[in-house]
N, C-alpha and C positions, 0 to 999 in steps of 0.2 A: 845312635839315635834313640834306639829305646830306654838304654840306664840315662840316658838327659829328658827323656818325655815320662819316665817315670819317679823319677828326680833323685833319683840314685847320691848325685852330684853334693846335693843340697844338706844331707845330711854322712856321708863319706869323704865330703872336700870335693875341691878342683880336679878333676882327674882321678881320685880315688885315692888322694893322697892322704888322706884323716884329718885327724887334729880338728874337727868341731865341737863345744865344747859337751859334756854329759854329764851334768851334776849327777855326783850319788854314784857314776862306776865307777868299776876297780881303778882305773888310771884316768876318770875323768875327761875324757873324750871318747870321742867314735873313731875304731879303727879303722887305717887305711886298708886298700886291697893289698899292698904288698909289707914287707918289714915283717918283725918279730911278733906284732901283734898279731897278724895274717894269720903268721904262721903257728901260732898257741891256740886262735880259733877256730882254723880250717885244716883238716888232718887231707880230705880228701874233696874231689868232685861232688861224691855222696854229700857228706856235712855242709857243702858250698850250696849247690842245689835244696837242702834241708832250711838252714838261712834264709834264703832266697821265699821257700816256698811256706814256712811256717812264723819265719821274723826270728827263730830261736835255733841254739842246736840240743837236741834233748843232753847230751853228754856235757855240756854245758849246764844249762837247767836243773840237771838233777844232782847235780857238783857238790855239797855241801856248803865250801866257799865261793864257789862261781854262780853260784843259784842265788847264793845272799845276796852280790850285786845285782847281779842280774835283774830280780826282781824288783829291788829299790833305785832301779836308775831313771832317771827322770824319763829321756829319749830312747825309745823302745821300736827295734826296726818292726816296720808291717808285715800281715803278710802276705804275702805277693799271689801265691796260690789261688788265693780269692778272686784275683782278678788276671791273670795271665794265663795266654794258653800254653800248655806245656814244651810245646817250640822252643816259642817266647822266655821261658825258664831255662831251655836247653839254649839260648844264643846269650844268655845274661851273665851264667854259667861260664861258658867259652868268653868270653869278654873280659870277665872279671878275670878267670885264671890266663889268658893274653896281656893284662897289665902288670899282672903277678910278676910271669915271667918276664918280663919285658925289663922288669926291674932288679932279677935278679942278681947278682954281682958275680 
């Protein structure tokens, strides 16, 4: 209920599958929560919760080539910190790595 009332959905896909579109990144959409993109952006819990609570992951950011897109992509995630209690981060967290897994093969 919360990634759909915060609308997680709207810019990660149905379900957290991807593929909407993001002019100007690396690959041109927004990754899903699970697959190979997942997994090049999200190392751990730590970096998950980082996303979540900053919009960015600094080891990303400060990337040379992953900073370039980064910074020129049109759709830029928010960040949540601002407005979520840290619970709330801590259940967003466990949700998003629950689909991960869910889908792993």
């Amino acid at each position: 209920e919360l990634a759909a009332e915060v609308k997680c959905f709207a810019c990660h896909g149905p379900g957290g599958a991807g593929g909407v579109a993001n002019p100007r990144s690396l690959k041109g959409y927004i990754p899903g929560f699970w697959g190979g993109d997942f997994e090049a952006l999200v190392r751990d819990d730590a970096e998950l919760r980082r996303w979540i609570e900053s919009g960015q992951s600094q080891r990303i950011s400060d990337h040379p080539f992953g900073g370039w897109f980064f910074r020129r992509q049109i759709l830029k995630m928010p960040p949540f910190g601002q407005h979520l209690r840290p619970e709330d981060i801590d259940a967003l967290v466990a949700y998003v790595r629950w689909i991960h897994e869910s889908h792993r093969s």
